[in-house]
N, C-alpha and C positions, 0 to 999 in steps of 0.2 A: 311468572313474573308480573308484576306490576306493571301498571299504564307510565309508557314513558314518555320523557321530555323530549322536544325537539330543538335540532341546531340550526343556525343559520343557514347552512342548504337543506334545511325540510328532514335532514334525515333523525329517524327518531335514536332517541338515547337512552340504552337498558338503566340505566340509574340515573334517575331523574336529577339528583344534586350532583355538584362539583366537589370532593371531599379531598382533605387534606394537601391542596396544591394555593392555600390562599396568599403565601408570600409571595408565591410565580406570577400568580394572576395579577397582584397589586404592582409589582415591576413591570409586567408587560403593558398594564395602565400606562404607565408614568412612560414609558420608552412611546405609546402611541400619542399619548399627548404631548408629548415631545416633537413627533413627527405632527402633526399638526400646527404646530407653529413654526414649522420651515427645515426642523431638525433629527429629517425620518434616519433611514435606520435597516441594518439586517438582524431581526431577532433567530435566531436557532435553538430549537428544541430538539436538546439531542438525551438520546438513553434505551434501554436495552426495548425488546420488541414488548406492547402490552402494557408499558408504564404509565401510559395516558399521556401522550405525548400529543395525538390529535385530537383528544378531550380539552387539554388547554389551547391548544391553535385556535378550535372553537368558540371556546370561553372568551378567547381575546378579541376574537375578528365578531360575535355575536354583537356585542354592546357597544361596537364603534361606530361612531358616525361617518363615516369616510366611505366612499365605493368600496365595494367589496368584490376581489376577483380571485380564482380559484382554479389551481392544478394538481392533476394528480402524476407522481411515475409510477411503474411499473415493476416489476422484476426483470421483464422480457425488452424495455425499453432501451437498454445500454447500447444494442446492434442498431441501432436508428437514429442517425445525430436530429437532435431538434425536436426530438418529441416530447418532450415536456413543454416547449417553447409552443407545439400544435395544441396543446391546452389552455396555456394563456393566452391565445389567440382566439380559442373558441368559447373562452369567458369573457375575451372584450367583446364578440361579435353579438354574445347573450346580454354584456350592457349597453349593448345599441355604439358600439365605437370599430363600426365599419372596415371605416377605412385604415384605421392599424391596427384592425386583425388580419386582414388582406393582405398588410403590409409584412406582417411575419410571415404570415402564409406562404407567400408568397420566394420570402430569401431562404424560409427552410425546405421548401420545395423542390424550386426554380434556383434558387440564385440571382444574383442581380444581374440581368441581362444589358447592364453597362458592363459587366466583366467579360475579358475574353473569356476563350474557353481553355480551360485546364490540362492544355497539354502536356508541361515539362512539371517535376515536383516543385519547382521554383518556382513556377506559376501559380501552381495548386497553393504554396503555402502563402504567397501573398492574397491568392482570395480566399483562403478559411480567415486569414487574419483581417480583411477588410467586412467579411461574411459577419466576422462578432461585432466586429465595431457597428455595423449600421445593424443591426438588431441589438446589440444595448444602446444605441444612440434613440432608435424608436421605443423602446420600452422605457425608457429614461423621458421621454416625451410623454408619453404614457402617465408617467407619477408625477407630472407635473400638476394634475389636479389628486386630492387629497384623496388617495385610495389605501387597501389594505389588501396586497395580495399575499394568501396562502396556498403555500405549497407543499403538497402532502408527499412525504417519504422520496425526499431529497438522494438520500443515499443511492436511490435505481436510475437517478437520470443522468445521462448521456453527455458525450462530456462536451458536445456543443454546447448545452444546455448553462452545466457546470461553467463553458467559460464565459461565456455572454452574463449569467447572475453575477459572476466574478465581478466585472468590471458596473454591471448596474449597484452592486455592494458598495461601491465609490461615489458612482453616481446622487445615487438615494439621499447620500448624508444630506445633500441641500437639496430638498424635495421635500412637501409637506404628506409623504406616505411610507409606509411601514411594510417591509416583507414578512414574512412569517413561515420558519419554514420547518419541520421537521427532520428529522436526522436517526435515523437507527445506527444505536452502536452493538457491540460486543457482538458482530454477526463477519462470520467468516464468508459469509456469499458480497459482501456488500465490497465495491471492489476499490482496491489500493488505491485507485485516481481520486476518486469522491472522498476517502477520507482527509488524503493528501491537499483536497480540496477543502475541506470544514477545517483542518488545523492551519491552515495558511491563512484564513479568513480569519479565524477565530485571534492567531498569533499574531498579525499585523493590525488588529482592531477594526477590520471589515465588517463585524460581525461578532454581535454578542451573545453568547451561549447560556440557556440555563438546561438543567437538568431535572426533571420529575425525581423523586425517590421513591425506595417502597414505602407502602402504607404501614403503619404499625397496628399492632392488635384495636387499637380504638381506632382508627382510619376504614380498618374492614370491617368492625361492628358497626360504622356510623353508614357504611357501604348496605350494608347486610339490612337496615333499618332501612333503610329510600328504597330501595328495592322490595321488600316483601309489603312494609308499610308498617310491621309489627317487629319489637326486641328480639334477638337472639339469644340465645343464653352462652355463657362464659364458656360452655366445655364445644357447642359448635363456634362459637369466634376463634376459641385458640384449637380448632382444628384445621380448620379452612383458612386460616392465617398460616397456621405450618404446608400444608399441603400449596397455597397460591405465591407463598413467597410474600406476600405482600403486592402484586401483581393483578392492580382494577381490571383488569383484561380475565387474569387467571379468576380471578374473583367472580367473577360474572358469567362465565361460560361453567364452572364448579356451581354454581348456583343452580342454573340450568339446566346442568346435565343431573340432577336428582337430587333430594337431600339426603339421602342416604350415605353420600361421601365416598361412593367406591372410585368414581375417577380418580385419577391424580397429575393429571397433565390437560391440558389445554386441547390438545389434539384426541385425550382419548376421552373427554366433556365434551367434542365436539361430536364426533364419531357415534357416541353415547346417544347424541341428541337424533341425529340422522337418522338412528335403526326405528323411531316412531314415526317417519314422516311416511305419509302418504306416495303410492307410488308414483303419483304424477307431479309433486314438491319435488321427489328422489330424482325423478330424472332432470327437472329446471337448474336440480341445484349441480348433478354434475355438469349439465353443458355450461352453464356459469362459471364451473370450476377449470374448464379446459377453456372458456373465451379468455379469463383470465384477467379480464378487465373490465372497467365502467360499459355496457353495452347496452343497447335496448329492446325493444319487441321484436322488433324486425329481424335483425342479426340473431336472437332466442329462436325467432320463429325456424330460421332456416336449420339452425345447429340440432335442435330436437326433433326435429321432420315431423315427419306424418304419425309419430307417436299421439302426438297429442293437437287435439284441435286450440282453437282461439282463446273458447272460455274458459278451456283448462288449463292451459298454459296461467294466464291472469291470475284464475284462485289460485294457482300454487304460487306465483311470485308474492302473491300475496299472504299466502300463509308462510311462505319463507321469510317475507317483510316483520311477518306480527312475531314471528318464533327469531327475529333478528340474527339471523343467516345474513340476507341481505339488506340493504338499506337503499330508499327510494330518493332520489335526489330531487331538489327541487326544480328542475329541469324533465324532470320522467323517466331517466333512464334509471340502471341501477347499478350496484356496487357490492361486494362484501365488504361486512361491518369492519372487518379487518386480514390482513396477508395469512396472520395464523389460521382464518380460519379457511380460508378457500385452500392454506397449503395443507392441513389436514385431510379435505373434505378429498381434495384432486389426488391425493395418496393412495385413495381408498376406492376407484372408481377403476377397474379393471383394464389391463393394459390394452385388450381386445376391444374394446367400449371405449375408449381414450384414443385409440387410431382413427376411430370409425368418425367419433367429434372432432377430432381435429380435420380430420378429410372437408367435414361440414362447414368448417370454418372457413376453409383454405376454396370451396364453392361458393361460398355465399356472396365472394364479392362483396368483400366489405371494405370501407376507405381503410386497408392497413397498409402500411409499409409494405415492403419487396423482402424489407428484414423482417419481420412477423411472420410475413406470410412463407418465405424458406423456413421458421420455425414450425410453423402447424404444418407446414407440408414435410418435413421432417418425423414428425412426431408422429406424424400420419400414415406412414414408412414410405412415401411417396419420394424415393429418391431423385427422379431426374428433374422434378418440380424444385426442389428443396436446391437440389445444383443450380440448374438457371438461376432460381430469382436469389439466393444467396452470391454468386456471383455478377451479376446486375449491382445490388444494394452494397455489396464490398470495392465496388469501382466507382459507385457513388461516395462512398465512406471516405475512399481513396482520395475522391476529388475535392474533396472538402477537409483533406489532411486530417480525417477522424481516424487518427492508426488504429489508435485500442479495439474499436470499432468495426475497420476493415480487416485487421486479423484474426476477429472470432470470427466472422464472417465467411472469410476465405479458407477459416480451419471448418467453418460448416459445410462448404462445398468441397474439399478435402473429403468429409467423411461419408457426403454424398455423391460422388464422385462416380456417374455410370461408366462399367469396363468398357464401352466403345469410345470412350474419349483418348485420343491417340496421348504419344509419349509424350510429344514436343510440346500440346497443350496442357499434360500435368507440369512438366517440369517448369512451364512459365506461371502455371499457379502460383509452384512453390517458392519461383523466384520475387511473384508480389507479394507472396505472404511473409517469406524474409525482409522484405524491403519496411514492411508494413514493422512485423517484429524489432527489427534495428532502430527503427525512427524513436521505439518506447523505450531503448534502451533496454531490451531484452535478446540479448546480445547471446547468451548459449542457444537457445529456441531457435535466431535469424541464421548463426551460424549451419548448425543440421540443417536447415530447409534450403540455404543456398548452397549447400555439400550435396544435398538431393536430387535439386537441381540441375548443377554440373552433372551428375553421373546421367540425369535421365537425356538430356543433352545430348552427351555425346552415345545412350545407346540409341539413340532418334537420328547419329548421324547430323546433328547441328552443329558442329566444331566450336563455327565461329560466336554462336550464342552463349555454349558454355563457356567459352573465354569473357565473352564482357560481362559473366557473372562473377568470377574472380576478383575482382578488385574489392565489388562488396563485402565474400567470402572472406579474403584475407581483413578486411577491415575490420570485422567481427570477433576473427580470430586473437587480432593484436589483441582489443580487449578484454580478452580472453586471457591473455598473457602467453599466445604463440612469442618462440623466439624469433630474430631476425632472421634466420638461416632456414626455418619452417616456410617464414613468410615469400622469402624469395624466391624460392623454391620451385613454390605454388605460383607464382607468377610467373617464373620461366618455361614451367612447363605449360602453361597457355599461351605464353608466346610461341610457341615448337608448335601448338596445334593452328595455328595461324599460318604456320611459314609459307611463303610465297602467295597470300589473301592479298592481291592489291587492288580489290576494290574498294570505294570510298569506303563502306560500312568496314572493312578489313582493317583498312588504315587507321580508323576511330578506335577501332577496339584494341588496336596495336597500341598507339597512344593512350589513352587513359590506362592501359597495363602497365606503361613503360614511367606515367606517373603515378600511379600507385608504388611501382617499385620506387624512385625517387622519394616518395612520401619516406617510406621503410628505412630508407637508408637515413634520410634525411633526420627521424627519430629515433634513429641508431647512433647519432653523430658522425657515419661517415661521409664525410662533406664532401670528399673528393667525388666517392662514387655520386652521390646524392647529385652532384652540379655536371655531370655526365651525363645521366639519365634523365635529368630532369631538359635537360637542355633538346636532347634528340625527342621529348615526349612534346614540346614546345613547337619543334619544326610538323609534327603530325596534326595537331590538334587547331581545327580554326574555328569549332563551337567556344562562345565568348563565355561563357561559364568552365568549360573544362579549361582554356586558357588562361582567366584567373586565378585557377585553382593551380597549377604549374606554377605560373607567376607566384603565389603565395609560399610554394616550395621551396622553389629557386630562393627567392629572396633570403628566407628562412636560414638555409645550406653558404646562403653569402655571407649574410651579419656574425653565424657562428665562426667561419672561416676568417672574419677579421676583414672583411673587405670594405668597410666602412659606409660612408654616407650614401653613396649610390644601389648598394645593399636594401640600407633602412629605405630609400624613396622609393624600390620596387614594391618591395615589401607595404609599404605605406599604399600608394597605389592600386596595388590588387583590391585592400580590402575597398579601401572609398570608392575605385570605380564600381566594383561588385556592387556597393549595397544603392550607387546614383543610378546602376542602370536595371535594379530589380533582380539582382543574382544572388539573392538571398542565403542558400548553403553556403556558395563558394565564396561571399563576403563575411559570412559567420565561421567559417575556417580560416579566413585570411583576417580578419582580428583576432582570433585563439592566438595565431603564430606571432604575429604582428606586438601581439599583447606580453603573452608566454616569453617572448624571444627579449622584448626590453627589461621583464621583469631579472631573466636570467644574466644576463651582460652589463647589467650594472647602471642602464640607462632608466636611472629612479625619475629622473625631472619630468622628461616629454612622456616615459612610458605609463605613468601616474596617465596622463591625458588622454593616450590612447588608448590605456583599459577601462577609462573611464565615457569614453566613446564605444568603443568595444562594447559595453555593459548596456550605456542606452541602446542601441541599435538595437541588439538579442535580446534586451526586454521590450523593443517596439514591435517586433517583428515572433515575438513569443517565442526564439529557438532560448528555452531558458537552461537546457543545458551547457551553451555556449557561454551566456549569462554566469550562470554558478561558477564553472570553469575559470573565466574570467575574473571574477571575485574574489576566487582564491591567489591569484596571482595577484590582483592589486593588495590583498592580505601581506602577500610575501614585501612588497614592495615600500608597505606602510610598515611592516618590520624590518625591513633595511635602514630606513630612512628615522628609526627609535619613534616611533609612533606605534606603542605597544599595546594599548588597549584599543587604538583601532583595528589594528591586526589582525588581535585576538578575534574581537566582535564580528568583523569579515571574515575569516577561518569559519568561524563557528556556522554564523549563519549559509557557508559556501555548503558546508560537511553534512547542513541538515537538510538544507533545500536542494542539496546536489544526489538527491537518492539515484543511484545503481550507477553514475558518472565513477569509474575508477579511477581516472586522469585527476577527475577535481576533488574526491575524495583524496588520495597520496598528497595532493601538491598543496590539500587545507592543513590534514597532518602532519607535514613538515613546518608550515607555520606553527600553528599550537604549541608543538614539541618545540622549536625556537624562542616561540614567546615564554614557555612554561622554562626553561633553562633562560634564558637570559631574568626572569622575575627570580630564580635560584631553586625552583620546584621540580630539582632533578630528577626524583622519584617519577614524578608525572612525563617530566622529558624524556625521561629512555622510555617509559611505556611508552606514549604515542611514536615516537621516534621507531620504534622496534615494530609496530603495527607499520609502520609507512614504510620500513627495508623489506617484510616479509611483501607487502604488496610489489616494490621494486623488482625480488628478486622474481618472485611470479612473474611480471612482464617483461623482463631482461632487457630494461631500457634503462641507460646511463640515466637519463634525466629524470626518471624516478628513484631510482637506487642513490644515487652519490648524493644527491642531499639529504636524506636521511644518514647517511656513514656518516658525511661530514658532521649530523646535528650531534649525531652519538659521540665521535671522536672528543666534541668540545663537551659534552654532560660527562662521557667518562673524565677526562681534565682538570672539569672544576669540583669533581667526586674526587679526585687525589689520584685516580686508578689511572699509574699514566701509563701501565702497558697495554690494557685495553686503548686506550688512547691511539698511542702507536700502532697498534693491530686495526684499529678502525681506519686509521689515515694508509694506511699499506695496501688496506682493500682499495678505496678511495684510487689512489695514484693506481692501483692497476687494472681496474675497469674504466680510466681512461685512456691508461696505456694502448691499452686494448683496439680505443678506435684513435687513436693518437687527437684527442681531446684535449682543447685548453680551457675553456667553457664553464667544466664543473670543478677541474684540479685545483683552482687558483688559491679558493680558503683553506684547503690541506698544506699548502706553502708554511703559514705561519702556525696552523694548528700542531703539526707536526715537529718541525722545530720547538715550538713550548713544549711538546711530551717527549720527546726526545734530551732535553734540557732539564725538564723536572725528572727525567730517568737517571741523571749524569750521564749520560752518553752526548758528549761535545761533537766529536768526530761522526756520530752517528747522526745529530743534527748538520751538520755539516754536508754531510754525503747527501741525505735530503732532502735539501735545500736544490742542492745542485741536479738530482732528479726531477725533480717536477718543475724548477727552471727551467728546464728543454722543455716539456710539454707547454708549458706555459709562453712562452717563448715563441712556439711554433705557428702560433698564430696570430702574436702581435693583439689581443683585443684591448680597444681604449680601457684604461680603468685597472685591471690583472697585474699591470707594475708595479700598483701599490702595493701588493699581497707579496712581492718576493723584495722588494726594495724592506716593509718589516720585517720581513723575515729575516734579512739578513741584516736587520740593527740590533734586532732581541741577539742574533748570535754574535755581533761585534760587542753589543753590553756587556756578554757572558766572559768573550777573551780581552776582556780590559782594553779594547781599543775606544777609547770614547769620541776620540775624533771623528769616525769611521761611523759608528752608532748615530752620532747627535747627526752628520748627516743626512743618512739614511734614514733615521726616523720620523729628520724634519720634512723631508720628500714623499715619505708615506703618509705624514701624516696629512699635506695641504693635499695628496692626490686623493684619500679618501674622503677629506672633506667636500673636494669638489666634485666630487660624485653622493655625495651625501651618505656615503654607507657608515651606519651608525656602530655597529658593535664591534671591527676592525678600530674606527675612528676615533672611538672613548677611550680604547687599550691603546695607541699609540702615544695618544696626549700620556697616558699613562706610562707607559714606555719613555716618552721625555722627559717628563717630572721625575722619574729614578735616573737616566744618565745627568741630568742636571744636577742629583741630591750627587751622586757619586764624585761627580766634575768643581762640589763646592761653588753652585751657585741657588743657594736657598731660596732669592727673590723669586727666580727665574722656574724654579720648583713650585713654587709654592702659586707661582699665576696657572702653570699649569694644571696643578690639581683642583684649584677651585673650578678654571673649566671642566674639567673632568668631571668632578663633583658632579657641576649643573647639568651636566647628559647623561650620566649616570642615576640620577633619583631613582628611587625606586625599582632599581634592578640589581642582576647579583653583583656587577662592577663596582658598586656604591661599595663594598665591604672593602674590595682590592683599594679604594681611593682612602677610605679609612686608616689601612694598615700602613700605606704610604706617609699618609700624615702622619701618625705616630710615631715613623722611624726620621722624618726631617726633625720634629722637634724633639728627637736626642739629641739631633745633630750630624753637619753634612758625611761621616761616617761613623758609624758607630763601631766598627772593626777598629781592636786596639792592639799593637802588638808590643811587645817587650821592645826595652833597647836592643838586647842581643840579636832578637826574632827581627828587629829591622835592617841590623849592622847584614845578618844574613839574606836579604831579602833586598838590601842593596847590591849586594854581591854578584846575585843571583841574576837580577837587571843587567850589569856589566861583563855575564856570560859567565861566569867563574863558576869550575866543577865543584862539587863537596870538598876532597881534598884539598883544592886549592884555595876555598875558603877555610876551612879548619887547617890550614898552615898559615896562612894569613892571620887569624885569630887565636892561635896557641890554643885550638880544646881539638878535639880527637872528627876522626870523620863520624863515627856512630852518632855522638853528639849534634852535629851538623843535620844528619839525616831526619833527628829528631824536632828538632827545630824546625825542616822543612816540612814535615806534617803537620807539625802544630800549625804552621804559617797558612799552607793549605786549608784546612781545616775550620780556619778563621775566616778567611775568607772566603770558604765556598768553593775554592777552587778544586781542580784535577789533576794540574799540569805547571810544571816551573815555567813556558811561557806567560802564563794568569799571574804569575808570582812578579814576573817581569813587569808584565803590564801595570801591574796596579803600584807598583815603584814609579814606573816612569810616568805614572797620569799623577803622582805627585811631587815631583823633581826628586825624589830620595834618592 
């Protein structure tokens, strides 16, 4: 190849021009001149491995004026929070800015040694979260003068890293400097957090993404020319254009590896390349392949020993430098030109030969991590090394709330694990390594490892250890969708392995079992037991965090039970003391419930307020599962209250940012499916609605399950399908029967009655009605009267009692509107507006439906308010009966059998009979009292 170009770190470039990426380049211009006048900026270069993705970071950061500072990750980096952040530290300290690189140094080291020390996980996660803030507060200081930091293959760093750029992404926009950072996609090693991390950025506007594409047939001739310095001809361009894909990277290394064209992959053009090198290049280049990273002389010197002296080590980095293997930085140390090729080269270097360099690594004492170096002493087959310092770096991990982090960590000490290590210390491995597991929301993984646990426990003869693993165990389980009856189980029977433990630690572990149970109950809806257990876990427990977390229980187990205002101010309480005194979980569980529990009881006003407290807090304190969770209930809340598109919009973004949450997944899909039937997009409704019962029936919890039946009951209803309807409302009332629930039963009240009524079945509405009455009933909750006070007006409209109707409907309807539930509250005006038209008072009709009208816009009610109008201006009834069909129908009213009306009227009983169907018939009705009624609601 040709004499190449060089980039702003000194490293040379196989193809001297920048070819076919000049649209990128002139954007990335305009985005750092942009940051240069105050209005920097996160650019992302994201696209498959070899696209020229750091060919353009290059390009961009080469021809700016602004400081230039420079990191790289790793593949190996993700087990080590902060090591990306140890790079741009060591490129402030290369531009003379001392003292905040020290200052990083220093908190991803050390920590701020104003923080205590990390002993409860409450603890821990207030200083990871104070840990980010004062490292993007100082990097954010940093960009206060005009700089350009690039950051090479994003994707491998670590997700302290990840969250500190997060918040400097915010930062940056007022700062006159520009990030630059690279991004590998379509690679299945690169891991779910990082990408979850660039689509979050990318989706909220943190960060704007361009993409390289492949080269076309003229992009790799124009390739093909800078490089040789002479034409190609058409039949090699459109061969090496099929074979690289279009791929500057594949381009380049196929170039190199012969013109003959027999390679055809990257890795077997690399390999190609290798089998010419000199033996003493061959060996630099494997121990380079097994450092693994940017390294220098010294760290070479040791990894390749007494193979080779000083001067030959040199020419061969050298001749690796000029054959572009590796690349020299303008600092001295070196690098491979790229991941593909060191992952090629490190493929190929025998397993025997690969232990031996890694050993070397793992001796040379080099500044690496505790995590690094468990991996080379791993790979090294050095087990009890690889245990220590992986164990060491996963309690560090731990202490800085890096889960993802301290669970590969502790699954590498897992797998190095010497057989002298006793039971008691495996089994508390695996109960950190579950602990770590659960935090990510990997919940089948946490579950096995604290199952393992327990067992190794109690064969260790630890009782009381394996019991105060249970409560996580089951917690895992729940998500899993154990039933309640699994869950309890499991907690009685750790209480049995306790019995008569009364020592303090006894006692503790007695309690938090005995609130776990309460929790279980408490999500089961049995409030009786839930306020038993919870009560006796209360009198155990005097740590101020498990005591909050009871308190959050109790509270919870109150308000559903109906016990009103001093309920809600426990409930209230836990979560704000929690989060005034630093109790960070047990105040992000006590606004879940706190939040969850006013969204469900109807308390749309205050509970708006406190999930929207709820919400900042969990996004202050980054538990953003709590947060998404949270979301989703204010979703539910903003569709109660006929705020549909905000609902929706909340729902969606709960559903998307709520990854692996089962809870705020179900509870966003019943929103959706609410908003998608109430807009009239049935199809859509039962789909999500049927996805949200199958998760229900999985977890065997009322409060997943019943509001999806209820959503179904009403999409079957307004599809016409009213015996699905009624078969939905049936499940509904008896999986609350079940824990004698009032809570979820109360909208099956009226939903039920309407299908039962569009069935003809009177008497069947009737029956009911007075079913779920009792349940509802049973617990008195403010608000649930409206729901049987409609119900029972739709079924007074039905048997012509209008007196009876107009009050009951006017009672429903000021009770819904003073709780603001909008889709009960639309249909009852609507319910008015028809006793009114039937009662012959049009005015009185006609104000109602325009209300109606206006809270109706836009959703499927709007049709029902329609058809209403059409049939006022027929007129107050449009049912007409004959003279005869009335003379009988007066009759009828005054109790008079067929006979005795057709003796009365000289025509025959047959006659009579016939007459009373027609009459029927007309109006709708079933039954000769309907016949009555509708007589006497007109004096006839």
């Amino acid at each position: 190849m040709e004499a190449a170009a060089s980039s702003f770190r000194g490293i040379e470039r196989v193809c001297p021009v920048f070819v076919g990426r000049e649209d990128l380049l002139a954007l990335a211009r305009r985005r750092e001149a942009a940051a240069l006048d105050g209005r920097g900026g996160l650019l992302l270069i994201a696209g498959e491995a070899g696209i020229g993705k750091s060919r353009l970071m290059e390009e961009v950061v080469a021809l700016g004026s602004a400081r230039r500072l420079h990191a790289d990750a790793y593949a190996d980096d993700r087990e080590t929070p902060g090591m990306l952040l140890l790079g741009i530290a060591a490129s402030l300290a290369e531009a003379g800015d001392g003292p905040a690189a020290e200052r990083i140094r220093g908190l991803v080291l050390r920590g701020d040694p104003t923080m205590a020390a990390p002993e409860d996980p409450t603890t821990r996660s207030t200083r990871r979260r104070l840990l980010v803030a004062e490292l993007a507060s100082t990097l954010a200081t940093v960009l206060v003068l005009p700089t350009i930091l690039a950051l090479e293959d994003v994707h491998w760093a670590d997700q302290l890293a990840l969250d500190v750029l997060r918040r400097v992404a915010a930062a940056v926009r007022e700062r006159p400097s520009l990030l630059v950072a690279t991004f590998r996609t379509q690679d299945p090693e690169v891991a779910e957090e990082a990408t979850a991390w660039r689509l979050e950025l990318v989706g909220h506007r943190l960060a704007e993404e361009v993409r390289p594409v492949r080269l076309d047939a003229a992009g790799v001739a124009r390739m093909l020319a800078a490089i040789r310095g002479t034409e190609a001809s058409a039949e090699e361009v459109a061969r090496l254009h099929a074979v690289s894909d279009g791929i500057p990277l594949h381009v380049e290394e196929l170039v190199a590896g012969g013109s003959d064209g027999a390679p055809e992959t990257v890795a077997a053009a690399v390999l190609s390349r290798t089998r010419g090198l000199s033996p003493s290049s061959a060996a630099v280049l494997e121990a380079a392949a097994v450092i693994g990273r940017e390294f220098d002389t010294r760290l070479l010197a040791v990894v390749v020993g007494d193979e080779l002296d000083r001067a030959a080590r040199e020419a061969a980095l050298d001749d690796l430098a000029g054959q572009h293997f590796l690349v020299r930085t303008a600092a001295g140390s070196y690098d491979f030109r790229h991941a593909l090729i060191r992952d090629a080269v490190y493929s190929a270097v025998p397993s025997a030969r690969r232990r031996i360099l890694h050993g070397r690594v793992v001796d040379a004492g080099a500044v690496l991590s505790d995590a690094l170096l468990s991996l080379h002493s791993e790979r090294a087959g050095r087990a009890r090394e690889a245990y220590a310092l992986a164990r060491r770096a996963a309690e560090r991990a731990s202490a800085l709330s890096a889960h993802r982090e301290a669970a590969d960590l502790y699954r590498r000490a897992q797998r190095t694990m010497p057989l002298a290590v006793t039971g008691r210390d495996r089994a508390e491995l695996l109960r950190r390594l579950g602990a770590e597991l659960a935090a990510v929301d990997a919940n089948r993984e946490a579950e096995a490892e604290f199952a393992r646990a327990v067992e190794l426990y109690h064969a260790a003869g630890a009782d009381r250890e394996a019991a105060a693993v249970v409560p996580a165990l089951v917690a895992a389980r729940h998500l899993l969708g154990a039933d309640y009856p699994a869950r309890v189980a499991a907690i009685r029977s750790a209480l049995g392995w306790i019995d008569g433990d009364e020592t303090a630690e006894g006692v503790h572990v007695r309690g938090r079992l005995l609130a776990a149970q309460a929790a279980a109950a408490m999500l089961e809806r049995r409030l009786d037991d839930g306020r038993r257990v919870a009560e006796e876990a209360r009198g155990l427990l005097t740590d101020e965090a498990d005591r909050i977390g009871v308190d959050a229980t109790l509270g919870s187990v109150l308000v559903f039970a109906g016990e009103g205002e001093p309920a809600w101010e426990l409930l209230r309480t836990a979560a704000e003391e929690g989060a005034a005194h630093g109790r960070e979980e047990a105040a992000g569980t006590a606004y879940r419930m706190l939040g969850s529990s006013a969204s469900v009881l109807l308390q749309y006003d205050r509970g708006a307020g406190w999930l929207a407290d709820g919400i900042a807090y969990a996004e202050r304190i980054e538990r953003w599962n709590d947060a998404h969770y949270l979301t989703a209930h204010l979703a539910h809340v903003r569709w109660a209250t006929g705020e549909l598109a905000a609902a929706a919009e909340l729902a969606g973004h709960a559903l998307a940012d709520g990854r692996g949450g089962i809870t705020t997944e179900v509870t966003a899909l019943h929103v959706l499916g609410y908003c998608a039937l109430s807009s009239g997009d049935l199809p859509r409704a039962e789909e999500v609605l049927l996805r949200a019962e199958a998760i229900g029936e999985r977890m065997q919890e009322l409060q997943r399950l019943s509001p999806a039946l209820w959503g179904l009951a009403e999409t079957a209803l307004l599809s016409g399908d009213h015996v699905a309807a009624i078969r939905y409302c049936e499940r509904g009332a008896a999986e609350s029967h079940r824990v004698e629930d009032s809570a979820y039963v109360f909208p099956f009240a009226l939903t039920g009655v309407r299908a039962y009524l569009a069935a003809g079945d009177v008497a069947g509405a009737r029956t009911w009605l007075e079913r779920v009455g009792v349940l509802v009933g049973r617990r008195s909750i403010p608000g649930t009267e409206s729901a049987l006070q409609h119900a029972a007006g739709v079924l007074a409209l039905r048997e012509r009692r209008p007196g009876d109707a107009k009050e009951l409907l006017q009672s429903a309807s000021a009770g819904w509107d003073g709780i603001g539930r909008w889709w009960e509250g639309t249909q009852a005006l609507l319910d008015r507006a028809e006793c009114a038209r039937r009662t012959r008072s049009p005015a009185e009709a006609a104000a109602l439906l325009a209300e109606a009208a206006a809270r109706s816009r836009g959703s499927v009610l709007q049709g029902r308010v329609d058809e209403l109008a059409a049939r006022l201006a027929e007129g107050v009834e449009p049912t007409t009966l004959s003279a005869r069909e009335r003379e009988v129908a007066v009759r009828i009213a005054g109790g008079a059998t067929n006979r005795e009306i057709a003796a009365a009227l000289h025509i025959a009983p047959k006659t009579v009979s016939t007459h009373v169907e027609h009459i029927l018939a007309k109006l709708g009705a079933s039954r000769r009292s309907e016949i009555a009624a509708w007589a006497a609601e007109r004096g006839a």
